[in-house]
N, C-alpha and C positions, 0 to 999 in steps of 0.2 A: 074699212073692214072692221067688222067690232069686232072685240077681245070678249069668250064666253067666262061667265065669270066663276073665280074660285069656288068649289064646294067650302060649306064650314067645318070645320075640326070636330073629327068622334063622327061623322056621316059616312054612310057607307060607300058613298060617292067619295070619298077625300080616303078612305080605306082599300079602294080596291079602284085608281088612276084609269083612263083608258092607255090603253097599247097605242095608239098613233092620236094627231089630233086631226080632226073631222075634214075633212077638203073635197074638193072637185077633186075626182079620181083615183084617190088613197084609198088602198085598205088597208086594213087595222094591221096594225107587226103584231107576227107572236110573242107571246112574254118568252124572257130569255129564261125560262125555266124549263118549255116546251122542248126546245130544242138540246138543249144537254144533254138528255138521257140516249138520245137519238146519237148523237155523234158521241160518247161514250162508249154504244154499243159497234159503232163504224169503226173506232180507234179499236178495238177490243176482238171485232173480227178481223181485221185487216191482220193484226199479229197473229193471230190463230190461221191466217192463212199462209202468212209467212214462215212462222212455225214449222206449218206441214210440208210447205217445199222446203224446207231447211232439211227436215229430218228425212224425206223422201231422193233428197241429193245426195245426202251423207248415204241413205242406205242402198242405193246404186249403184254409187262410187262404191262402196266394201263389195258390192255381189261382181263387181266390174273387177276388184282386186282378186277374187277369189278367182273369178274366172280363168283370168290371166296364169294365177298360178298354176291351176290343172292345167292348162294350155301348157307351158315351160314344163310342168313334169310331163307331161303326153310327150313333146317333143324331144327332151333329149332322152327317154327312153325307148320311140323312137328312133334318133340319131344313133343312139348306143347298141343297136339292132335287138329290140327287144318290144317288136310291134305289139304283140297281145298285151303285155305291160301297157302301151300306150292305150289302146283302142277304151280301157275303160275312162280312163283319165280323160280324152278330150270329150266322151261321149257326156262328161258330167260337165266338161268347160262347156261343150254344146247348149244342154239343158238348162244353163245358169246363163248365157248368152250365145242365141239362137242365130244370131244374125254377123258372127263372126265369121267370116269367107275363111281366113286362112286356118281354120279349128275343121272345117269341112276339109279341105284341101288334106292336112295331117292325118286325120279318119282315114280318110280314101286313101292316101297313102300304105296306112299303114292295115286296112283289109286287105291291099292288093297284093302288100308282102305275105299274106296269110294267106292267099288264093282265092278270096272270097272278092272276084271281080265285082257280081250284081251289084254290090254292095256298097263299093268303092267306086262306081260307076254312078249309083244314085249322090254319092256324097259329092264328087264331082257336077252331077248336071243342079243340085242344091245352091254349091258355090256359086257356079253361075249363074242362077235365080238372080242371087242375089248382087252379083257385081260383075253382069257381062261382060267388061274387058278385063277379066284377072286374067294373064298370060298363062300363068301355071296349074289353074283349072282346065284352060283348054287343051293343053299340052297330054295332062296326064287322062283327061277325058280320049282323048286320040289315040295314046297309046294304049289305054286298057280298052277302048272299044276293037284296036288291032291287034289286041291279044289273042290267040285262038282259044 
Protein backbone atom coordinates (compact mmCIF):
# COMPACT_ATOMS: atom_id res chain seq x y z
CA UNK A 1 0.00 0.00 0.00
CA UNK A 2 1.87 3.22 -0.83
CA UNK A 3 1.87 6.24 1.62
CA UNK A 4 0.39 9.56 -0.54
CA UNK A 5 2.86 11.80 -0.11
CA UNK A 6 3.19 15.05 2.28
CA UNK A 7 1.87 18.41 0.76
CA UNK A 8 4.94 21.21 1.05
CA UNK A 9 4.77 24.03 3.71
CA UNK A 10 2.78 27.45 2.78
CA UNK A 11 0.45 25.13 0.05
CA UNK A 12 -2.88 25.23 0.19
CA UNK A 13 -2.98 21.63 0.42
CA UNK A 14 -0.69 21.49 3.85
CA UNK A 15 -3.30 24.72 4.87
CA UNK A 16 -6.46 23.25 4.65
CA UNK A 17 -5.56 18.89 5.58
CA UNK A 18 -8.38 16.45 4.35
CA UNK A 19 -11.11 15.47 7.02
CA UNK A 20 -10.57 11.54 6.64
CA UNK A 21 -7.74 9.70 4.71
CA UNK A 22 -8.93 8.49 1.27
CA UNK A 23 -9.88 4.44 1.45
CA UNK A 24 -12.18 1.80 0.23
CA UNK A 25 -15.46 2.91 1.80
CA UNK A 26 -14.79 6.06 3.94
CA UNK A 27 -16.25 9.13 3.91
CA UNK A 28 -14.82 12.16 4.58
CA UNK A 29 -15.46 13.30 8.79
CA UNK A 30 -16.70 16.44 9.27
CA UNK A 31 -14.25 19.01 10.66
CA UNK A 32 -14.90 19.39 14.30
CA UNK A 33 -15.86 22.85 13.84
CA UNK A 34 -19.26 21.73 11.92
CA UNK A 35 -20.58 20.11 14.48
CA UNK A 36 -20.19 22.51 17.69
CA UNK A 37 -22.42 24.98 16.77
CA UNK A 38 -24.89 22.20 16.30
CA UNK A 39 -24.74 20.53 19.55
CA UNK A 40 -24.25 24.05 21.28
CA UNK A 41 -27.62 24.77 20.05
CA UNK A 42 -29.11 20.97 21.46
CA UNK A 43 -27.40 21.72 24.93
CA UNK A 44 -29.12 25.25 24.78
CA UNK A 45 -32.53 24.08 23.83
CA UNK A 46 -32.64 21.02 25.83
CA UNK A 47 -32.36 23.75 29.06
CA UNK A 48 -34.96 25.92 27.61
CA UNK A 49 -36.98 22.96 27.64
CA UNK A 50 -36.34 22.09 30.93
CA UNK A 51 -36.71 25.55 32.09
CA UNK A 52 -40.28 25.59 30.92
CA UNK A 53 -41.34 22.43 32.57
CA UNK A 54 -39.67 23.67 35.56
CA UNK A 55 -41.54 26.88 35.61
CA UNK A 56 -44.89 25.10 34.29
CA UNK A 57 -44.56 22.67 37.49
CA UNK A 58 -43.92 25.29 39.82
CA UNK A 59 -46.99 27.10 38.36
CA UNK A 60 -49.42 24.26 38.85
CA UNK A 61 -48.34 23.28 41.93
CA UNK A 62 -49.18 27.25 43.30
CA UNK A 63 -52.88 27.11 41.14
CA UNK A 64 -53.13 23.43 42.88
CA UNK A 65 -52.30 25.35 46.19
CA UNK A 66 -54.65 27.89 45.55
CA UNK A 67 -57.21 25.66 44.67
CA UNK A 68 -57.06 23.61 47.70
CA UNK A 69 -57.38 26.69 49.80
CA UNK A 70 -60.82 27.88 48.39
CA UNK A 71 -61.80 24.27 48.59
CA UNK A 72 -60.93 24.39 52.90
CA UNK A 73 -62.59 27.83 52.97
CA UNK A 74 -65.81 26.51 50.90
CA UNK A 75 -65.81 23.56 53.32
CA UNK A 76 -65.69 24.68 56.64
CA UNK A 77 -68.09 27.43 55.76
CA UNK A 78 -69.96 25.06 54.72
CA UNK A 79 -69.48 22.66 57.89
CA UNK A 80 -70.17 25.99 59.97
CA UNK A 81 -73.80 26.04 58.21
CA UNK A 82 -73.25 28.88 56.01
CA UNK A 83 -73.73 27.28 52.42
CA UNK A 84 -74.13 30.53 50.35
CA UNK A 85 -70.62 31.58 51.93
CA UNK A 86 -69.40 28.34 50.58
CA UNK A 87 -71.11 28.01 46.97
CA UNK A 88 -68.80 30.96 45.87
CA UNK A 89 -65.66 29.78 47.18
CA UNK A 90 -65.67 26.21 45.70
CA UNK A 91 -67.14 27.50 42.44
CA UNK A 92 -63.68 29.45 42.14
CA UNK A 93 -61.63 26.07 43.72
CA UNK A 94 -63.94 24.54 40.67
CA UNK A 95 -62.59 27.00 37.91
CA UNK A 96 -58.84 26.85 39.16
CA UNK A 97 -59.23 22.94 39.21
CA UNK A 98 -62.01 21.43 37.26
CA UNK A 99 -61.42 18.02 37.77
CA UNK A 100 -61.63 17.92 41.52
CA UNK A 101 -64.72 15.14 42.38
CA UNK A 102 -64.97 16.13 45.91
CA UNK A 103 -65.00 20.38 45.15
CA UNK A 104 -68.29 19.10 42.93
CA UNK A 105 -69.68 16.84 45.74
CA UNK A 106 -69.28 20.37 48.43
CA UNK A 107 -71.16 22.55 45.57
CA UNK A 108 -73.90 20.04 45.44
CA UNK A 109 -74.03 19.90 48.74
CA UNK A 110 -74.13 23.00 49.69
CA UNK A 111 -77.02 24.13 46.56
CA UNK A 112 -78.98 21.58 48.06
CA UNK A 113 -78.93 23.08 51.61
CA UNK A 114 -80.10 26.39 49.61
CA UNK A 115 -82.90 24.44 47.63
CA UNK A 116 -81.56 24.70 44.54
CA UNK A 117 -81.65 20.81 43.81
CA UNK A 118 -81.09 21.21 39.63
CA UNK A 119 -78.27 22.50 40.43
CA UNK A 120 -76.90 20.25 43.02
CA UNK A 121 -78.12 17.41 41.08
CA UNK A 122 -75.88 18.52 37.89
CA UNK A 123 -72.78 18.99 40.32
CA UNK A 124 -73.40 15.43 41.61
CA UNK A 125 -74.01 13.58 38.04
CA UNK A 126 -70.41 16.10 37.04
CA UNK A 127 -68.59 14.10 40.08
CA UNK A 128 -69.44 11.13 38.70
CA UNK A 129 -68.25 12.14 35.20
CA UNK A 130 -65.54 12.19 36.62
CA UNK A 131 -64.90 9.26 39.17
CA UNK A 132 -67.75 6.82 38.81
CA UNK A 133 -67.17 4.97 41.91
CA UNK A 134 -67.21 7.99 44.37
CA UNK A 135 -69.77 6.54 47.07
CA UNK A 136 -70.72 9.95 48.26
CA UNK A 137 -71.78 11.32 44.74
CA UNK A 138 -73.89 8.47 44.32
CA UNK A 139 -75.47 8.81 47.69
CA UNK A 140 -76.32 12.33 47.49
CA UNK A 141 -77.24 12.07 43.67
CA UNK A 142 -80.19 9.45 45.19
CA UNK A 143 -81.21 11.44 47.61
CA UNK A 144 -81.64 14.65 45.88
CA UNK A 145 -83.00 12.90 42.91
CA UNK A 146 -85.79 11.45 45.92
CA UNK A 147 -86.15 14.75 46.93
CA UNK A 148 -89.77 15.99 46.01
Amino acid sequence: MAVAPRPLAGSAAAEHPPTASPGLGTAPRPAARTWRPAARWAVRATWAVLLAVSIATNLLASLERGAMEYYSAGRVALESGHPAEAIPKLRTMLHISPGYVHGHIKLGIALSQLGRLPEAIDEYREALLLNPHEPSAHLNLGVGLSTP
